[in-house]
C-alpha positions in Angstrom: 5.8 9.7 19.8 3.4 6.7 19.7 1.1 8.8 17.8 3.4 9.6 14.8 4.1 6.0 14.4 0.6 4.8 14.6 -0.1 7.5 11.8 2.8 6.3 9.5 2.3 2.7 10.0 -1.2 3.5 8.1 0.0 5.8 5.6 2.5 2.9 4.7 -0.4 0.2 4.7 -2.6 2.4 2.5 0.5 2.9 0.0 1.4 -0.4 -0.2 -2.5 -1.5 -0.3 -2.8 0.8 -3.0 0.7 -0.3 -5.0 -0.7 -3.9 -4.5 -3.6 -3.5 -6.5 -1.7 -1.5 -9.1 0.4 -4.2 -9.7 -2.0 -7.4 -9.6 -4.0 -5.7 -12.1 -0.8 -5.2 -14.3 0.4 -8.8 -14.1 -3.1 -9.8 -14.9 -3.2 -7.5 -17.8 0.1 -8.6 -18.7 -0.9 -12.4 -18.4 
């Protein structure tokens, strides 16, 4: 299903987008 890997591709992008920004704003914290 090309569908359920399209959908999962985006819900991995948004996680990772969001655990990106998470953890630039710790290091800068941190810094």
């Amino acid at each position: 299903p090309a569908a359920s890997m399209i959908g999962g591709a985006i819900v991995l992008c948004a996680v990772f987008a969001h655990a990106g920004r998470d953890w630039q704003a710790a290091r800068q914290r941190s810094a």
